[in-house]
N, C-alpha and C positions, 0 to 999 in steps of 0.2 A: 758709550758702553765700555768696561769696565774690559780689559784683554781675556781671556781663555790662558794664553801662555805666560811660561817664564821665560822675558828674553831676558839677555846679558848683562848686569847692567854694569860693569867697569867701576870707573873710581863715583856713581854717580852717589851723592853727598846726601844726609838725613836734611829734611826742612829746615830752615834757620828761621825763626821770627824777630822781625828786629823789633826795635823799642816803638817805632812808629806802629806796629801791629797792638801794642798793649800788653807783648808779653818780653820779656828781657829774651837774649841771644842764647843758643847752646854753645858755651862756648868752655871754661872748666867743667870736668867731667868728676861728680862727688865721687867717695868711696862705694857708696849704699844708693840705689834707689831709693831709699827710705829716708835719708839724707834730704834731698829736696825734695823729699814730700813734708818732712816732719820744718824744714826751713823755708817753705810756705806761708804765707797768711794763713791761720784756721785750718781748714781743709783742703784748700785748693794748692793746687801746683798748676806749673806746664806740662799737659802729655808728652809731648815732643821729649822735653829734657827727661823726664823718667824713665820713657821707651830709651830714649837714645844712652842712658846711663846704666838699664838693665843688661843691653848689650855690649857695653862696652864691658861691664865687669862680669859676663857670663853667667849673670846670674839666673834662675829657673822659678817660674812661676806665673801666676795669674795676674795681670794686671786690670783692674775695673774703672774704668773713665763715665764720670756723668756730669751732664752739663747741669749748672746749678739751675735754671729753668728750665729745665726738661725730666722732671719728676715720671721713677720708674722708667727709663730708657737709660739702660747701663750697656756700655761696648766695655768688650773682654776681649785682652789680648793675651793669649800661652804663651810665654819665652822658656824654653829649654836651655841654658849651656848656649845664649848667646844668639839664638836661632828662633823665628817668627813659627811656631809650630800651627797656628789658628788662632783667629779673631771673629768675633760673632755677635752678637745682641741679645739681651736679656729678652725682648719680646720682636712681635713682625718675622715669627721665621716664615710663615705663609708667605707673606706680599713679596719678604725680601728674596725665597727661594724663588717664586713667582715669576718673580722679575729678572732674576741673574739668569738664571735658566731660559726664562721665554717661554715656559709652558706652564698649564694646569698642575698646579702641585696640589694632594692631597694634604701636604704635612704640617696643615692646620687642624687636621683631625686629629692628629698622633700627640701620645702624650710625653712623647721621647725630646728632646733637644734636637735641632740641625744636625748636630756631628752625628748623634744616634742613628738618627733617620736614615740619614744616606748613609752611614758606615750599613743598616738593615739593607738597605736597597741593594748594598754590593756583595752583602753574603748572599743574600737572595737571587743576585746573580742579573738582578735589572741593569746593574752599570758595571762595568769595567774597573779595573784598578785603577787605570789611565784616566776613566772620564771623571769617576771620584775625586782622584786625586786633581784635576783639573775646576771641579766644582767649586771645591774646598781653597784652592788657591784663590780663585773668582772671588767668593764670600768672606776669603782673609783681606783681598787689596781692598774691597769695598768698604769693611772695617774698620780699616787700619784709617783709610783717608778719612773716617769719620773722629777718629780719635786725634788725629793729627792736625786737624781743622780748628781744634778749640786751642786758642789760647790759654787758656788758664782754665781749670776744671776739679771737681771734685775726682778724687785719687786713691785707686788704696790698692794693695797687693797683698794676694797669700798666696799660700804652698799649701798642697803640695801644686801639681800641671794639673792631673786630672784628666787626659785622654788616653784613651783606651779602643782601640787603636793608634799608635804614632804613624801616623801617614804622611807629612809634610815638613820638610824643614829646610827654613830658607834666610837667608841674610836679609836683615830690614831693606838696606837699600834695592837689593835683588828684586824685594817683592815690589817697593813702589817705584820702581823703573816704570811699567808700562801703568803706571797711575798719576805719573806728573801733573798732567791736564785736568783730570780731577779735583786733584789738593789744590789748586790754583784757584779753581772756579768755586769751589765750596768757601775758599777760605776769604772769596771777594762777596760770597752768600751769606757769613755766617752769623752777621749781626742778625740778620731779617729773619733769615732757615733756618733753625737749629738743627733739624737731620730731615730725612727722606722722608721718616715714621710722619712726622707733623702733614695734617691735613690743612688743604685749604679752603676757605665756605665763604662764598658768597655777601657782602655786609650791606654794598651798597646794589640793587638792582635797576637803578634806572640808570645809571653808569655802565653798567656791565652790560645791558641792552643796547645802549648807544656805542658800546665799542665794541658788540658782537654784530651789528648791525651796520656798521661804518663802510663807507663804500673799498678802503681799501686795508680792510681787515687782515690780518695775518692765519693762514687758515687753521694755525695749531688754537686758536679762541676757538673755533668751532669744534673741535677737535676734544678741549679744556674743559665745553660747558655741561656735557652729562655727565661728568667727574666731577666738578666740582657740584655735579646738584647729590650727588650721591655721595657726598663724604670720603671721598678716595681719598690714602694717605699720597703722597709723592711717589713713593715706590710702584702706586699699582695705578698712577695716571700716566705713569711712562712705558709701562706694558702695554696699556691700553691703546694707545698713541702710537709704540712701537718704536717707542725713540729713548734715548738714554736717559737721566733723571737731570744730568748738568744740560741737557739742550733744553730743558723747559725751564731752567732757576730764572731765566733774564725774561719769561714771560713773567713768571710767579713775581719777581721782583717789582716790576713794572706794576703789576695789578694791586699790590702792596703798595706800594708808593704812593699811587692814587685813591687810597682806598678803598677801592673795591673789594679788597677779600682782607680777610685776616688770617691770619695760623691758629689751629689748633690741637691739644694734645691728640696723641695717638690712641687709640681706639679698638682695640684686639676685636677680630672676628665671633661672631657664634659659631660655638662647635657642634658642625651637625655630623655625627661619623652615620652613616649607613652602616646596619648592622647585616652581618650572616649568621647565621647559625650552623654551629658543625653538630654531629650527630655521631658519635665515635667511641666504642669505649674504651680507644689503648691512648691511653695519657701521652706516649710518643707521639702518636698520628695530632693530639689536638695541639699538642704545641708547637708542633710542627708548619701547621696550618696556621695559628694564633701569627707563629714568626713572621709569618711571608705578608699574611692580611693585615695586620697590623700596621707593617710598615709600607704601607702604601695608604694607610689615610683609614682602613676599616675596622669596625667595633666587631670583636668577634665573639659570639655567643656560645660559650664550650655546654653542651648536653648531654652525659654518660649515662643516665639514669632512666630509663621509658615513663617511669612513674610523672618525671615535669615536664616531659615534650611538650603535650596539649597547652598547658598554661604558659610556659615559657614562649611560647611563640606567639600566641594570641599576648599578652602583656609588650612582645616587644615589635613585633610585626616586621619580621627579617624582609631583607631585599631578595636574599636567597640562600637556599638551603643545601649544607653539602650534607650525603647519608653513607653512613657505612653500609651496605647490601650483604657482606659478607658476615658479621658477626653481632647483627644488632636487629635483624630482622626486617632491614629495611626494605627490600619490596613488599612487603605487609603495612607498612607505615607510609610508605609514598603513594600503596591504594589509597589508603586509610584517606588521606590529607588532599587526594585529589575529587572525593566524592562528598567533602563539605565547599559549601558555598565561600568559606574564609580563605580557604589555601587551594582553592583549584586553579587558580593563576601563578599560584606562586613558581617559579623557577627553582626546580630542584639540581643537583648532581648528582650523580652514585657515583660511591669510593668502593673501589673493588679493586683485590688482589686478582681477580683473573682475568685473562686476557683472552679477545675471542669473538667471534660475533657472535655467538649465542649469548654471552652473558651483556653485551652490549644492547642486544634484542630484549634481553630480556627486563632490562632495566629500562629503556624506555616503554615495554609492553604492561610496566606497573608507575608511568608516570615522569620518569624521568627527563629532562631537559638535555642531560647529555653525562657523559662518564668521563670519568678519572680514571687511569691505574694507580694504583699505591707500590710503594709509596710515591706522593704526590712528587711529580717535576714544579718549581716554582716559578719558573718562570711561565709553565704551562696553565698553573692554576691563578696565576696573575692576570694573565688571558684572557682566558674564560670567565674569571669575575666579572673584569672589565666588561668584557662585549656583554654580558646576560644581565648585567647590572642596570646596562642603558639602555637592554631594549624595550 
């Protein structure tokens, strides 16, 4: 697994590939990144020598790496002035947050980017500046070794950067200090592995039975075989597992070699967002609410209007219901909702400016699940989603 920190890293040097690797040495440094892209065969260059020529001449921009067989899987590197600002993937932000993280990520449902996502999570006040910025570094070195594993690859750069927030910025070498081990193990993977994303599936089964079966089996096959019947990419059979993604290449390798499995492309999730509905009619209060729900993985169902409640809710069949009580008439509407047979289970909230046990009383006494004050705290109403969402 992949460090949390940025240690030290001293004089340590950008990846060299010698000739024996298939791709010529860094060793003249051109005027332009664009220089050795455009003095390439066709399209391709070396990552390596572009990364390492972008910094060297301070240059600022996007850089886009994709391997010529791995269609649709683009890594993106930001260089500012010299400086590694983030690295990320065109698709897998689910598996790949997933996985760096260690936990349940929503941000398969979101229809924001990575950077978005968690820069929402930190206004919203879910993470720290610290753990953000700690996230984001995780998710740059992860990148970076993916971009710096290909010999030779399709290449291209624009401007302008494109982040919004600038939260990070770190000297190439700095960042892949505590990635050494990584670049290493990918770059002895990369004929067979092309990235994490690629899934592995089963080809040969009576092989794969004789060697899940074997008396002195290795227990990560046991471990391997309900991932590989479910089409898991790399990324999220090492979650599973709970082990890094280079500690299983030398199994994947191995089962490769013998034909037992093959690689296949990567396979984006279905998006199922859980919907809520809010019930509100100050455009502050819904987008407020949109911010926070949103960026945690939920479809938010804004309703200002009483004329489309009935049908808006029957059409989309919320997980749960947040109500204004104060200016929308919502303990009349939370009776209303709890004396039909479709929405008597539903889990409601009441949003309400006052504060009190009477009006708390009085909002579960027409239905409610439980109360809010307004305006909403978000990491309160994060909460609360949560826990009412699962129960």
């Amino acid at each position: 697994m992949l460090s949390t920190g940025l240690r030290g890293a001293g004089n340590v040097r950008l990846p060299r590939f010698s000739c024996s690797d298939g791709a010529a040495q860094v060793q003249a440094v051109p005027e332009s990144p664009l220089a050795v892209f455009q003095s390439s065969t066709g399209k391709f260059a070396s990552p390596a020598q572009v990364l390492y020529t972008m910094m060297s001449g301070r240059q600022t921009g996007k850089l886009t790496v994709r391997h010529p067989q791995e269609a649709g899987v683009n890594w993106q590197v930001f260089v500012g002035n010299g400086q590694v600002h983030f690295a990320t993937c065109s698709v897998g932000q689910f598996e790949r947050l997933s996985y760096l993280r260690r936990c349940s990520q929503q941000a398969a449902a979101s229809h924001q980017s990575d950077y978005q996502f968690l820069c929402s999570q930190w206004r919203s006040g879910l993470l720290t500046l610290r753990q953000l910025r700690a996230i984001l570094t995780l998710m740059t070195q992860d990148a970076v070794v993916q971009v710096l594993k290909m010999p030779e690859a399709m290449v291209s750069i624009e401007n302008p950067l494109g982040l919004d927030p600038l939260l990070i910025s770190v000297p190439l070498p700095q960042l892949l200090a505590p990635a050494r081990a990584e670049l290493l193990s990918w770059r002895q993977a990369s004929e067979e592995i092309l990235s994490p994303l690629q899934r592995p599936l089963i080809m040969d089964r009576v092989q794969w039975y004789r060697l899940l079966h074997a008396p002195r089996r290795s227990p990560i096959l046991e471990q391997l075989a309900p991932c590989l019947e479910r089409g898991f990419c790399l990324y999220q059979i090492a979650q599973q597992i709970n082990v890094s993604v280079v500690d299983i290449l030398p199994f994947i390798q191995n089962l490769l070699r013998r034909g037992v499995i093959e690689m296949r492309p990567y396979l984006p999730p279905p998006v199922l967002r859980p919907t809520i509905a809010c019930i509100d009619a100050s455009l502050e209060a819904q987008s407020a609410v949109k911010t926070v729900l949103e960026a945690i993985g939920y479809h938010v169902l804004s309703l200002r209007e009483s004329r489309y409640i009935w049908s808006s809710l029957a059409q989309y069949q919320p997980k749960l219901l947040l109500v204004d009580v104060d200016h929308f008439e919502g303990y009349s509407l939370m009776k209303a909702l709890r004396r039909t047979e479709q929405f008597q289970n539903l889990p409601m909230v009441a949003l309400t400016e006052r504060q009190g046990l009477v009006h708390r009383f009085r909002s579960r006494q027409a239905g409610a699940t439980d109360c809010l004050i307004k305006p909403v705290d978000p990491s309160a109403l994060c909460r609360l989603t949560e826990y009412i969402s699962k129960e």
